[in-house]
ROTOR-744716 format. One record per residue: residue number from 1; chain; x, y, z of N, C-alpha, C, O in turn. Coordinates in nm, 3 decimals. Layout:
BEGIN
torti/lofi/nc1/nc2/nc3/cac1/cac2/cac3/cc1/cc2/cc3/oc1/oc2/oc3
NUM/A/X/Y/Z/X/Y/Z/X/Y/Z/X/Y/Z
...
***
This chain:
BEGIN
torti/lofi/nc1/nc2/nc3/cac1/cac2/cac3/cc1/cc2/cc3/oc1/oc2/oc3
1/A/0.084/-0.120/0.000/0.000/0.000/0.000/0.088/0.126/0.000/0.167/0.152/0.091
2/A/0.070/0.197/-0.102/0.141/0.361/-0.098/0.097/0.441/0.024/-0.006/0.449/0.091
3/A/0.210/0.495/0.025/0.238/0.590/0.151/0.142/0.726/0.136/0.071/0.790/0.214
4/A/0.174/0.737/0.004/0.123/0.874/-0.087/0.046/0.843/-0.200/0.100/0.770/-0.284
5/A/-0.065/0.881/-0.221/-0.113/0.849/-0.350/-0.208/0.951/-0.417/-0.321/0.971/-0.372
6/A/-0.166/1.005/-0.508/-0.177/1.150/-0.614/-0.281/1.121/-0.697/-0.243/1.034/-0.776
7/A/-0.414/1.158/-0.719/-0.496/1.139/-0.849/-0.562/1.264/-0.879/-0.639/1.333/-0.812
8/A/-0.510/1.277/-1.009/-0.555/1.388/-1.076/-0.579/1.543/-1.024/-0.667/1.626/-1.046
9/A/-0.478/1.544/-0.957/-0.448/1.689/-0.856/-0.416/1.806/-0.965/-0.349/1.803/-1.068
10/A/-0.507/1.932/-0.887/-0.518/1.992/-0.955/-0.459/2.146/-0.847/-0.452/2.127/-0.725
11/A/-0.431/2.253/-0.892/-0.412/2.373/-0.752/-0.432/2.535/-0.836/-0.346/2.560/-0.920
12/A/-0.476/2.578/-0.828/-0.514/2.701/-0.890/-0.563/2.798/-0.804/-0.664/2.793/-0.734
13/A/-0.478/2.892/-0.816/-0.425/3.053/-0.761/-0.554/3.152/-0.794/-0.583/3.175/-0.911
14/A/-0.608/3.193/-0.718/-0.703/3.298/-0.811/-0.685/3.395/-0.705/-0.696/3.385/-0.583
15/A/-0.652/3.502/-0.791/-0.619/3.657/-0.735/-0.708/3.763/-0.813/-0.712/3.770/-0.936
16/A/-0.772/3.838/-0.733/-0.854/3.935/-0.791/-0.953/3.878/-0.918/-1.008/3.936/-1.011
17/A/-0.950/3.732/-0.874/-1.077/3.739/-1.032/-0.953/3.672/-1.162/-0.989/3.628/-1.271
18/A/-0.835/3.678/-1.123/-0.744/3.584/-1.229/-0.714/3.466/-1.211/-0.673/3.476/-1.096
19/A/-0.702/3.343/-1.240/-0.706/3.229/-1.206/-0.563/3.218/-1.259/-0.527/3.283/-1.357
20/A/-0.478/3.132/-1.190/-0.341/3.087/-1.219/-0.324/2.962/-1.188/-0.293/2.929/-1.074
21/A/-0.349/2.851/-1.312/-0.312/2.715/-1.273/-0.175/2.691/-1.232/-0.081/2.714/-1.307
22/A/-0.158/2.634/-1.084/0.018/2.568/-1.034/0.010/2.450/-1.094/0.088/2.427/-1.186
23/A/-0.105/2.333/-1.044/-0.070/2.165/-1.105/-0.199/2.138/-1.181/-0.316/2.172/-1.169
24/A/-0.129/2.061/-1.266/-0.259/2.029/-1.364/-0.304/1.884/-1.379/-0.285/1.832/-1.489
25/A/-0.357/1.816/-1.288/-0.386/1.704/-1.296/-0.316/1.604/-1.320/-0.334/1.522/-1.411
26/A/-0.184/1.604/-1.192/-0.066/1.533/-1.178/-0.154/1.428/-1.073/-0.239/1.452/-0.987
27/A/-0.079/1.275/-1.130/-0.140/1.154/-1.048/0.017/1.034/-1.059/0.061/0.971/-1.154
28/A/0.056/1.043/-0.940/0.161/0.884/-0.910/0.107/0.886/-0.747/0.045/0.967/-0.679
29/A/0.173/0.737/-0.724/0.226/0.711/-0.560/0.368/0.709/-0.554/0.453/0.706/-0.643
30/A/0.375/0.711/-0.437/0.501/0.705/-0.350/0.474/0.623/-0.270/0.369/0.631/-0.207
31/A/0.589/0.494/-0.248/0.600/0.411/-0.168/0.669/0.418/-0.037/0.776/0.476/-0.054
32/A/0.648/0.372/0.125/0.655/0.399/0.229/0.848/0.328/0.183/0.876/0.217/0.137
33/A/0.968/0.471/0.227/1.071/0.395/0.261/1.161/0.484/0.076/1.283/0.487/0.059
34/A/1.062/0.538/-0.025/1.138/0.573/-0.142/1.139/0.689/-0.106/1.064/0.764/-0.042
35/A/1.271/0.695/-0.174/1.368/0.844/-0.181/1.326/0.901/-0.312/1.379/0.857/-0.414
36/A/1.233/0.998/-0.322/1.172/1.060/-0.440/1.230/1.189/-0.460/1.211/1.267/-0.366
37/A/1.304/1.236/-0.567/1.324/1.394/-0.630/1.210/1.442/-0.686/1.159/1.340/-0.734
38/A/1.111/1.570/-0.718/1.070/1.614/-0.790/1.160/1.718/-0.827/1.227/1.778/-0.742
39/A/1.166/1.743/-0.951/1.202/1.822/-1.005/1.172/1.926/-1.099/1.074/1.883/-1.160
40/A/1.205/2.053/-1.151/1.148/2.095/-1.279/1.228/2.278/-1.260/1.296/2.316/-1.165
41/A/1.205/2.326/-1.332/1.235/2.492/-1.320/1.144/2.548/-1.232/1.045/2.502/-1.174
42/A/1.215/2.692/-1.233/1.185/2.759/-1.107/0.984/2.811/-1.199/0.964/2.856/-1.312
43/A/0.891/2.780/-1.098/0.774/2.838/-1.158/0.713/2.714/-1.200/0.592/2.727/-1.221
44/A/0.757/2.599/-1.220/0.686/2.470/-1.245/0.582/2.386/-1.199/0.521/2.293/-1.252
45/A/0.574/2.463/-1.040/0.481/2.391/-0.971/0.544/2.320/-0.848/0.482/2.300/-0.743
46/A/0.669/2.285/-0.871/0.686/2.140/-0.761/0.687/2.176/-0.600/0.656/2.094/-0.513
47/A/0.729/2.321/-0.573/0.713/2.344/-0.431/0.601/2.375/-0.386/0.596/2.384/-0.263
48/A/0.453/2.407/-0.479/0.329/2.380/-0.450/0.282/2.270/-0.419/0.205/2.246/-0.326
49/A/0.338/2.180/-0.517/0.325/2.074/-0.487/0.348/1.970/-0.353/0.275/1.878/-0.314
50/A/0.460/2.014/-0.304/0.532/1.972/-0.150/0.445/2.050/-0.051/0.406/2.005/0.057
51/A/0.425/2.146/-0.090/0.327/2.238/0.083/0.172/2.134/0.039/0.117/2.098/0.143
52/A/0.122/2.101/-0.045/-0.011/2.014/-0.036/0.041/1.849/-0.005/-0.045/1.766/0.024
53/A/0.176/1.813/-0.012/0.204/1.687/0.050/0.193/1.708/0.171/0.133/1.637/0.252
54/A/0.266/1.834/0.197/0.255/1.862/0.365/0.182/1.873/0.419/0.193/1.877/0.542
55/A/0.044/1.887/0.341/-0.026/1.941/0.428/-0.028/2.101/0.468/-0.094/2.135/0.566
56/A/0.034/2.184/0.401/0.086/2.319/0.412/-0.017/2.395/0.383/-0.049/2.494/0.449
57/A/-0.091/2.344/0.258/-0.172/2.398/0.162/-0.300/2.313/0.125/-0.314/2.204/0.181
58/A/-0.380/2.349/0.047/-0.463/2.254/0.024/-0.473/2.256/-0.143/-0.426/2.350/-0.208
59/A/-0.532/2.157/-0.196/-0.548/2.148/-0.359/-0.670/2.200/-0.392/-0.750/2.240/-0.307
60/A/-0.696/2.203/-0.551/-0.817/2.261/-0.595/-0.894/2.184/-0.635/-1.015/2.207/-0.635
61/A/-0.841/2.070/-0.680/-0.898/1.952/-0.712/-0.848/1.834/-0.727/-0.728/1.827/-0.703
62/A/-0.924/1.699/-0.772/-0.859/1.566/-0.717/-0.816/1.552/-0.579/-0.842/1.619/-0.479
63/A/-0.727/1.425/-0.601/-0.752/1.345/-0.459/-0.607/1.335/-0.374/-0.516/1.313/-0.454
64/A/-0.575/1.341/-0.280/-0.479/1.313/-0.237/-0.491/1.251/-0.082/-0.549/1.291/0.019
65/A/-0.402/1.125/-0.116/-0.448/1.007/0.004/-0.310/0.999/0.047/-0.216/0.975/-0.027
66/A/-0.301/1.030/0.230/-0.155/1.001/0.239/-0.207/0.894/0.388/-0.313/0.907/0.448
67/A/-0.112/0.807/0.415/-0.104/0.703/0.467/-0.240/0.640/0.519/-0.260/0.612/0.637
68/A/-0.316/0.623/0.431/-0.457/0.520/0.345/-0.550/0.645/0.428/-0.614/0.604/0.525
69/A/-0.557/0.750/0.405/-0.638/0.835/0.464/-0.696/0.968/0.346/-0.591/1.025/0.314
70/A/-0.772/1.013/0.297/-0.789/1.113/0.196/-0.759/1.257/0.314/-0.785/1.270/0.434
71/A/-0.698/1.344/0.220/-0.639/1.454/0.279/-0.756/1.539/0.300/-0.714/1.644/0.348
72/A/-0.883/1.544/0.287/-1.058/1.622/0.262/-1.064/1.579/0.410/-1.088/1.665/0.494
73/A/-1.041/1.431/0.453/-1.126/1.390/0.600/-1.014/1.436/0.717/-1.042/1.419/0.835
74/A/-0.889/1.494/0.678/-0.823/1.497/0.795/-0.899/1.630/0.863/-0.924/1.727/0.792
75/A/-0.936/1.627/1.011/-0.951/1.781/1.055/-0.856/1.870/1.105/-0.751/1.818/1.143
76/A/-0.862/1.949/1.110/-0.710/2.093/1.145/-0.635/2.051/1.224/-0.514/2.037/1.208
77/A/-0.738/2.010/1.377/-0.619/1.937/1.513/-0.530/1.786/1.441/-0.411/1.763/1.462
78/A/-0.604/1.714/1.370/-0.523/1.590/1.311/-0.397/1.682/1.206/-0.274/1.689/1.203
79/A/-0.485/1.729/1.147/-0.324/1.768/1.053/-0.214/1.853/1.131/-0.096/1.872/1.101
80/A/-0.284/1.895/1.233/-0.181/1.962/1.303/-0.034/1.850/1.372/0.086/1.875/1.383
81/A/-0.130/1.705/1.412/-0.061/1.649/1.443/-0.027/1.531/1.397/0.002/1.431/1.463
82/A/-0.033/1.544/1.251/0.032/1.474/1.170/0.161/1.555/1.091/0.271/1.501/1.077
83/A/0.136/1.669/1.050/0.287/1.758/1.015/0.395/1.728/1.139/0.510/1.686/1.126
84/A/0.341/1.755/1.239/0.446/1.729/1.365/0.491/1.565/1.426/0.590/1.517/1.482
85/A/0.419/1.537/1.403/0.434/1.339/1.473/0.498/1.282/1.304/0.607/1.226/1.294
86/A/0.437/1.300/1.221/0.477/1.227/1.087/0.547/1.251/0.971/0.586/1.174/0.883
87/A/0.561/1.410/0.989/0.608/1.484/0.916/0.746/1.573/0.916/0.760/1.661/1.000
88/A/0.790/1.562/0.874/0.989/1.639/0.908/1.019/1.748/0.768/1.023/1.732/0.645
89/A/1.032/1.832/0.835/1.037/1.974/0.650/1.242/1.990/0.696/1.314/1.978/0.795
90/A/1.249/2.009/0.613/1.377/2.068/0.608/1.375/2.197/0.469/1.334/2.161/0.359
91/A/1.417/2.321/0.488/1.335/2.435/0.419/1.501/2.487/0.302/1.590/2.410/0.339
92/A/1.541/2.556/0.221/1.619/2.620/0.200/1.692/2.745/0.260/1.797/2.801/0.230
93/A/1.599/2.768/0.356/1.624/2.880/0.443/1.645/2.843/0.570/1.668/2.923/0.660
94/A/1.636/2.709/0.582/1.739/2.674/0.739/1.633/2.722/0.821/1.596/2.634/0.900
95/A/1.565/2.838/0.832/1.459/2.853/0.947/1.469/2.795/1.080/1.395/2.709/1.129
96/A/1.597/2.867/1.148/1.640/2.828/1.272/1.614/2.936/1.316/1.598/3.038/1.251
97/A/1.605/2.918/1.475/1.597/3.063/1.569/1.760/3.026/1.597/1.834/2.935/1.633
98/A/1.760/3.220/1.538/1.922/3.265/1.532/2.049/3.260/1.652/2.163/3.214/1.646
99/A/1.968/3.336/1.774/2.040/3.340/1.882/2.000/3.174/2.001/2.025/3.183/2.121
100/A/1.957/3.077/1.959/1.960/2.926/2.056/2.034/2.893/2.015/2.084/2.951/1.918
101/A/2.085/2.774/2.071/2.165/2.680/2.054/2.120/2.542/1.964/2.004/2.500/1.968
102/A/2.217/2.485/1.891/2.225/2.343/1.840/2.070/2.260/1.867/1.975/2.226/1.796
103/A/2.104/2.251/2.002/2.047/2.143/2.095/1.895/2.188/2.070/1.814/2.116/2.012
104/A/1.861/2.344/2.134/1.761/2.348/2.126/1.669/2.380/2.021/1.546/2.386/2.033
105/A/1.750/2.406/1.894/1.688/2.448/1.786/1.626/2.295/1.741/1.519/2.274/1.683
106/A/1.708/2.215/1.777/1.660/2.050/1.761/1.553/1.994/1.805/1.481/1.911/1.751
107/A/1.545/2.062/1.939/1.429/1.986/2.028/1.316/2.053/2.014/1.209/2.004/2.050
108/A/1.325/2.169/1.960/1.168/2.245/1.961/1.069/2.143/1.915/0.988/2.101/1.997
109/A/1.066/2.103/1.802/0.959/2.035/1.764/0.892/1.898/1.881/0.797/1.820/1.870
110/A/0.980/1.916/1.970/0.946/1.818/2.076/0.827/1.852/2.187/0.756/1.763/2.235
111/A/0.818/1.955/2.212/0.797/2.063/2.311/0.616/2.055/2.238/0.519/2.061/2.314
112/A/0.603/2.044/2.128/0.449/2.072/2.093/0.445/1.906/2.060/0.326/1.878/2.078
113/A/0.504/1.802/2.027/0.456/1.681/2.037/0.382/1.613/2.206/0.361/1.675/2.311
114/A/0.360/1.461/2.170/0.265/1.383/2.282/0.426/1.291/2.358/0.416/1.206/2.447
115/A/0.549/1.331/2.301/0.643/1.277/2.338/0.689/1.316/2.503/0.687/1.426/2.557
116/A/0.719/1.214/2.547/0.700/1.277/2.719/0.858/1.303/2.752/0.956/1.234/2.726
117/A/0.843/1.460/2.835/0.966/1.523/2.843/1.110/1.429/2.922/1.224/1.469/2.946
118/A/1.052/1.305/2.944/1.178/1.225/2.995/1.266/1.219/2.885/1.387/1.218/2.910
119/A/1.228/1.215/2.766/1.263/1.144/2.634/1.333/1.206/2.538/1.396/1.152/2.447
120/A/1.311/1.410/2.579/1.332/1.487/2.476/1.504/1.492/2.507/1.560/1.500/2.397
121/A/1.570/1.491/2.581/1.661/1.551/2.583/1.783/1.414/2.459/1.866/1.429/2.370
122/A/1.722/1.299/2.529/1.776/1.171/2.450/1.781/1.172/2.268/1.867/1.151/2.182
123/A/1.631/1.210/2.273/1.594/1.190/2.125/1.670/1.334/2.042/1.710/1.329/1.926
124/A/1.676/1.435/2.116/1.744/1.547/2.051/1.874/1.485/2.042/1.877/1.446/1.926
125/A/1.965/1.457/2.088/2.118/1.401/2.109/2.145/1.299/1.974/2.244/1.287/1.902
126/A/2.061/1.257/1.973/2.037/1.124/1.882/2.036/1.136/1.737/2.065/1.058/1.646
127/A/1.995/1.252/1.744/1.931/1.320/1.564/2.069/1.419/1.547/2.139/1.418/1.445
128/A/2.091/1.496/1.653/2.268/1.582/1.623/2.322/1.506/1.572/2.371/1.509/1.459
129/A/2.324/1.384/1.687/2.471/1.240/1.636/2.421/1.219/1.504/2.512/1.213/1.421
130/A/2.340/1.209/1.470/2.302/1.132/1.317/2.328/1.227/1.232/2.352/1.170/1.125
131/A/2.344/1.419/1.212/2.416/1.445/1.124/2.521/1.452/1.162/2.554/1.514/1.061
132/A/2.611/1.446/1.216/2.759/1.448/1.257/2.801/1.594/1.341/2.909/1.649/1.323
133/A/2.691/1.648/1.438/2.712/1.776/1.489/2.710/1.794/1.657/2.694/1.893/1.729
134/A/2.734/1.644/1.685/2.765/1.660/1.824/2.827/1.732/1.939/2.790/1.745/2.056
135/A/2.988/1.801/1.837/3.062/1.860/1.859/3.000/2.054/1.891/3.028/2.156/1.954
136/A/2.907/1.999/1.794/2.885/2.195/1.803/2.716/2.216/1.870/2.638/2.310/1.853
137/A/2.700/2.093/1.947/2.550/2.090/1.978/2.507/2.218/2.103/2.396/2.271/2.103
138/A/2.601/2.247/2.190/2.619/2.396/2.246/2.643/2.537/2.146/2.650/2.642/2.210
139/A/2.652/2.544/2.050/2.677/2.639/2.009/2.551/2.727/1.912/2.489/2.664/1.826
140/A/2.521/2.873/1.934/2.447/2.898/1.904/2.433/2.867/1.743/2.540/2.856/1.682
141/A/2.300/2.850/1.663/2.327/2.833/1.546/2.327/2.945/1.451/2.343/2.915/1.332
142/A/2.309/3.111/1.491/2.443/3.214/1.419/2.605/3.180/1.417/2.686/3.224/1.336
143/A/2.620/3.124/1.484/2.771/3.097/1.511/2.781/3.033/1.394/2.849/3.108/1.324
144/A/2.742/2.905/1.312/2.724/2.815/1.239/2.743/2.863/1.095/2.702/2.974/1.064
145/A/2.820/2.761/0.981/2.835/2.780/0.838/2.702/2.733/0.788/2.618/2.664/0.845
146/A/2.702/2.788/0.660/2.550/2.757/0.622/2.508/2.582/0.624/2.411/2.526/0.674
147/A/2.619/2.529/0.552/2.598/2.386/0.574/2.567/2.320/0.683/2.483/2.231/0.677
148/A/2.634/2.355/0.813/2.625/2.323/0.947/2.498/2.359/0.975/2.440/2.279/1.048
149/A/2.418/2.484/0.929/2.283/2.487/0.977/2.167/2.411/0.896/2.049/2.399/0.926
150/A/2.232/2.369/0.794/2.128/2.257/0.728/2.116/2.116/0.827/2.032/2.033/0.861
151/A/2.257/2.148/0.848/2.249/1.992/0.888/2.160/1.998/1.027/2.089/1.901/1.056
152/A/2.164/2.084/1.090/2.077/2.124/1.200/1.947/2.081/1.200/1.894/1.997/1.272
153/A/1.886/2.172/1.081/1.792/2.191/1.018/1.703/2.020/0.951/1.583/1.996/0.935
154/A/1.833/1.930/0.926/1.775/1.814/0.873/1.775/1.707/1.043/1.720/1.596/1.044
155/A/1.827/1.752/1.141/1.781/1.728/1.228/1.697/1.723/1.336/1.678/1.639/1.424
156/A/1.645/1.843/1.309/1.505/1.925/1.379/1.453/1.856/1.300/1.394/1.794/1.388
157/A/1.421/1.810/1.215/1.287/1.718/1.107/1.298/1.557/1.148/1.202/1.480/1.149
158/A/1.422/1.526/1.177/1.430/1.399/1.230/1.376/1.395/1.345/1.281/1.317/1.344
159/A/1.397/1.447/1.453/1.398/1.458/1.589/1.248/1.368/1.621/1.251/1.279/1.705
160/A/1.156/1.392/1.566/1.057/1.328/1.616/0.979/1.193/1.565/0.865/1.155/1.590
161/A/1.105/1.124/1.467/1.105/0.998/1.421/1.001/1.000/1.335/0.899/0.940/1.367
162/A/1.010/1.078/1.198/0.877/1.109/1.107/0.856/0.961/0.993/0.940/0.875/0.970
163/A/0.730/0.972/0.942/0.751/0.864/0.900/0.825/0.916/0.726/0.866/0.836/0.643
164/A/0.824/1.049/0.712/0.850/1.104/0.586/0.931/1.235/0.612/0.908/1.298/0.716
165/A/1.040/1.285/0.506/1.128/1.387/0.506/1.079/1.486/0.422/1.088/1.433/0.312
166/A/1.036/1.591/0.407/1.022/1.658/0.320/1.154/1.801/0.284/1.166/1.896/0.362
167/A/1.208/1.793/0.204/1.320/1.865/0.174/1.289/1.910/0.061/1.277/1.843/-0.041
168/A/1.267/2.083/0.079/1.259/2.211/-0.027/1.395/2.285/-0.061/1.437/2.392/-0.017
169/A/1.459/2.182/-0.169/1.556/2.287/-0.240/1.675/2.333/-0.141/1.732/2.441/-0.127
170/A/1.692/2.187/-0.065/1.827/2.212/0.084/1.925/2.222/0.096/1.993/2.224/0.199
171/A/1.980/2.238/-0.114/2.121/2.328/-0.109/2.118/2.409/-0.194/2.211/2.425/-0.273
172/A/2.023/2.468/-0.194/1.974/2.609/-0.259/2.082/2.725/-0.220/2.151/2.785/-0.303
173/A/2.086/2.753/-0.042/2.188/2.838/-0.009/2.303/2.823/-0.029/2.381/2.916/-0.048
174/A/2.335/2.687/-0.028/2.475/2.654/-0.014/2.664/2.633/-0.131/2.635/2.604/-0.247
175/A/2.748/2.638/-0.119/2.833/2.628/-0.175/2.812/2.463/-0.203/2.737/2.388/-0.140
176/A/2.912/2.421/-0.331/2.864/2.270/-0.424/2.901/2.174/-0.288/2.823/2.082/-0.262
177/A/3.024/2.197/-0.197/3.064/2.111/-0.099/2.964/2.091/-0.048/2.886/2.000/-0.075
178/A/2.948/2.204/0.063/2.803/2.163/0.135/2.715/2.126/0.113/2.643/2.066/0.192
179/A/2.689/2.149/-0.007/2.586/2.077/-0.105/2.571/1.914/-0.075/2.485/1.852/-0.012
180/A/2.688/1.873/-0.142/2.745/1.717/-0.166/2.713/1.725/-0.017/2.592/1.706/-0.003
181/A/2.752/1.739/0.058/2.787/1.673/0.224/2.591/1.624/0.219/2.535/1.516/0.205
182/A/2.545/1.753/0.236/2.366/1.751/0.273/2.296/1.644/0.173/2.217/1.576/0.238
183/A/2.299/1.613/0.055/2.248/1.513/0.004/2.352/1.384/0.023/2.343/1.282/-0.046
184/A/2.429/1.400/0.104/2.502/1.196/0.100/2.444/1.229/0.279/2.490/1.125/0.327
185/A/2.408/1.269/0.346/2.320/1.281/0.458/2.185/1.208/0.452/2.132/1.116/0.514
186/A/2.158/1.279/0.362/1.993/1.232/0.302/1.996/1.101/0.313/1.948/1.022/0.394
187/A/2.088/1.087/0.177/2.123/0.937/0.094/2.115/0.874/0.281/2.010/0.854/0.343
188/A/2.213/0.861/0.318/2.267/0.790/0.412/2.104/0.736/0.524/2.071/0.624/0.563
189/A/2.038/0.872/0.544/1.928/0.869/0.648/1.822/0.729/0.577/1.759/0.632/0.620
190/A/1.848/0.785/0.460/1.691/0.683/0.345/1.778/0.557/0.366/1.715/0.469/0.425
191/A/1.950/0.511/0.323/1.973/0.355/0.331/1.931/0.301/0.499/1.851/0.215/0.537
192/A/2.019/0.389/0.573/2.050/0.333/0.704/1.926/0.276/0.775/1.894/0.170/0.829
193/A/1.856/0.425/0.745/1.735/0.428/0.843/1.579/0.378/0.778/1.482/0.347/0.848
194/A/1.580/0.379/0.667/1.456/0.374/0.542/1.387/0.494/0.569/1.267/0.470/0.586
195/A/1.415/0.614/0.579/1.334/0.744/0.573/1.293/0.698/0.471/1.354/0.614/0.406
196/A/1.119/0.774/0.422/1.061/0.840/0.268/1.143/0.954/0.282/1.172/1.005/0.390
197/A/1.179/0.992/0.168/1.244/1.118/0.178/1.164/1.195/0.057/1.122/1.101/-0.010
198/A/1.113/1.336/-0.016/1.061/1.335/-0.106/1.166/1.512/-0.131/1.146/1.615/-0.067
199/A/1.246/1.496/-0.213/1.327/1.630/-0.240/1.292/1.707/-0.321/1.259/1.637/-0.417
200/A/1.277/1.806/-0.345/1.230/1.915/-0.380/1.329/1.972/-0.469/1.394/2.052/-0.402
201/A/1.384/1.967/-0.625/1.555/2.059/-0.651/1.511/2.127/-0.795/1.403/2.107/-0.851
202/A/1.610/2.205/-0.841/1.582/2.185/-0.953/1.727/2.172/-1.076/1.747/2.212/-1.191
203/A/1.809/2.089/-0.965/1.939/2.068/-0.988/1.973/1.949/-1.038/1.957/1.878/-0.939
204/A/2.031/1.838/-1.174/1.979/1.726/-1.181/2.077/1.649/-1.074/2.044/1.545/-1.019
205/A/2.198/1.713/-1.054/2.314/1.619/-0.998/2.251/1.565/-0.830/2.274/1.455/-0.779
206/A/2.185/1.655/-0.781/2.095/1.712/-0.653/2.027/1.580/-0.656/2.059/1.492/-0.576
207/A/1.905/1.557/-0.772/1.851/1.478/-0.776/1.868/1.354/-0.756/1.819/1.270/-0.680
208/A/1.968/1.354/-0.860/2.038/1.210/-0.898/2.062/1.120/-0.741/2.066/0.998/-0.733
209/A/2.075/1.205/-0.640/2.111/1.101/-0.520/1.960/1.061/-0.470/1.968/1.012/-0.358
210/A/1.847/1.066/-0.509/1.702/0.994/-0.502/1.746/0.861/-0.597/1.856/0.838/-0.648
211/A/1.604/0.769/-0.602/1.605/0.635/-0.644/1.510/0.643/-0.760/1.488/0.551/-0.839
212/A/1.441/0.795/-0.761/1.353/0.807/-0.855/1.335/0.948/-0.886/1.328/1.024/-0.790
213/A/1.327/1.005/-1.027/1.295/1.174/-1.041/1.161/1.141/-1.101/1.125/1.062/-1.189
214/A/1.072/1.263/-0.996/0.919/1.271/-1.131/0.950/1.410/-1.161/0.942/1.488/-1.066
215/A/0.987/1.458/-1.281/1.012/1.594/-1.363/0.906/1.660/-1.387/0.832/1.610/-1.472
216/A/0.868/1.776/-1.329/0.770/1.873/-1.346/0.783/1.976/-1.459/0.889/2.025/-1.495
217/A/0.673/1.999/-1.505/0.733/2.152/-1.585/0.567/2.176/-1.625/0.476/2.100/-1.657
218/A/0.574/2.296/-1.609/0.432/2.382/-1.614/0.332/2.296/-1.575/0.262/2.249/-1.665
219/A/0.305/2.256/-1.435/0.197/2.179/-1.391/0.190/2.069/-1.391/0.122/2.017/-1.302
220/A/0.252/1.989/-1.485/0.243/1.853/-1.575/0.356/1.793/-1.517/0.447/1.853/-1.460
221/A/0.343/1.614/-1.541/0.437/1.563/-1.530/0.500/1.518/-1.661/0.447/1.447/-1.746
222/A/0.612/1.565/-1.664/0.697/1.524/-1.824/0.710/1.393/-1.773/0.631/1.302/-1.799
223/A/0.846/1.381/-1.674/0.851/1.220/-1.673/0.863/1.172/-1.556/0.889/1.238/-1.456
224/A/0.846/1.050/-1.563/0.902/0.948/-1.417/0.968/0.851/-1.429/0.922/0.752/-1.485
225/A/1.103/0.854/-1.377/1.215/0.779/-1.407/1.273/0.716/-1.295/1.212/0.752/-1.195
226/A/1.368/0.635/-1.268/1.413/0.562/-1.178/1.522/0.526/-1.236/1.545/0.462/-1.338
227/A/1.637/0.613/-1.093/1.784/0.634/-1.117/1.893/0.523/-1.119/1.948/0.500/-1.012
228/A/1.912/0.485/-1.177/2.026/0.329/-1.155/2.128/0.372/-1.046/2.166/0.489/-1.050
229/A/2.176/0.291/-0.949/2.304/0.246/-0.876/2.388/0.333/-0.906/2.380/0.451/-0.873
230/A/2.470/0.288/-0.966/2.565/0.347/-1.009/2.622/0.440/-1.112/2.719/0.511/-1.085
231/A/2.552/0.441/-1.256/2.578/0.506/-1.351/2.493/0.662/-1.367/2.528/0.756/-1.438
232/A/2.359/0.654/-1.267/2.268/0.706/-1.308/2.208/0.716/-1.401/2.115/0.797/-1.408
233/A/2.246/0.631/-1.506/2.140/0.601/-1.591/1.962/0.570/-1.553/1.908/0.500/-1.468
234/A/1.906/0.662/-1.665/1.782/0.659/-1.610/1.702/0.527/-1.714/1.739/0.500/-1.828
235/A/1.573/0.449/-1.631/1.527/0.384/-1.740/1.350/0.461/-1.715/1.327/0.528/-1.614
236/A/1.269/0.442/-1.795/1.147/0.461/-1.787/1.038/0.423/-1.682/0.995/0.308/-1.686
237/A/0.994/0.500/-1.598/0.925/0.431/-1.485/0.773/0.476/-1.515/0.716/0.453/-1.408
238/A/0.731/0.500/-1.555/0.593/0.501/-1.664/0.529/0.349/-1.708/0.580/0.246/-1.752
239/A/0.433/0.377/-1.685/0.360/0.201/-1.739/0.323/0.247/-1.902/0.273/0.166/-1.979
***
């Protein structure tokens, strides 16, 4: 059973009486445990697309079913606590509070969960260690290189053991290194751990570390492909 399942989604903008189609009756699943890229140019749709996975936003039409549930029957308090219990964002903008520390920029998301405060200080420790920032877990995260605050940032989304990653464009800020470091992170979280991970880029090399690209461009899905091992060679993932 899909984790995620897309039919005939539709999202349209209307401002003053102008209507602006974002998606045009885009339909796949996503399976519980796949590392998915969407991709496409800037204006294509795909980060509309991610705030209505999230739950961020809502669609205009069609269906969207995430873990065997239609997204119409969830009510506000459930989605509230499904973004937070099931859900992990990691943003391009790092969206850390500037003057805390490591630790606590980690644990916030703990503080509004059903997780009982014996637990938070453990489970924060746990998600630092897992990007490799143990060392700087006292230190405020202004102090921090941009990369270092991603990695932060992809730990505050872990922290509360989600069943899915959502990552918008998470080396958007960054220099190509930091770049590379934050997606073999990813990579690493989806083998080790089986995160869903669903990335957001519009970079193909970015991509390429998913198991699958669905390519966006003006609303539509051009294609859906599935990345080989090693060569990245793509073959056709279309029926």
């Amino acid at each position: 059973m899909p984790l995620i399942e897309v039919n005939n989604l539709t999202k349209t903008y209307n401002n003053d009486g102008v209507e602006t189609p974002a998606l045009r009756g885009l339909s796949f699943t996503i399976k519980e445990g796949e590392f998915v890229a969407i991709m496409g140019p800037s204006g294509s749709g795909k980060s509309t697309l991610l705030h209505i996975l999230g739950f961020l936003d809502r669609h205009t039409d069609g269906e969207y079913i995430f873990d065997d549930k239609t997204s119409d029957s969830y009510g506000d308090e459930e989605l509230a606590h499904v973004r937070n219990k099931k859900m992990g964002f990691v943003f391009q903008a790092f969206n850390l509070l500037p003057r805390t520390t490591v630790f606590e920029n980690v644990k916030l998301p703990l503080l509004y969960s059903d997780v009982h405060p014996s637990q938070h200080n453990e489970m924060t420790r746990k998600a630092i260690e897992s990007v490799g920032l143990s060392h700087r877990h006292n230190h405020e995260s202004s102090q921090l290189s941009g990369g270092e605050k991603q990695r932060v940032a992809i730990a505050r989304a872990l922290v509360n053991k989600p069943n899915i990653i959502f990552a918008d464009e998470p080396t958007g800020n960054l220099d190509s290194k930091s770049g590379q470091m934050i997606m073999e992170i990813l990579q690493k979280l989806h083998e080790d751990a089986n995160h869903t991970i669903i990335l957001i880029t519009h970079e193909t090399y970015t991509a390429e570390h998913a198991q699958r690209i669905i390519h966006i461009l003006d609303g539509k899905i051009k294609s859906d492909t599935k990345v080989a091992k090693r060569n990245h060679a793509h073959e056709n993932y279309l029926k």
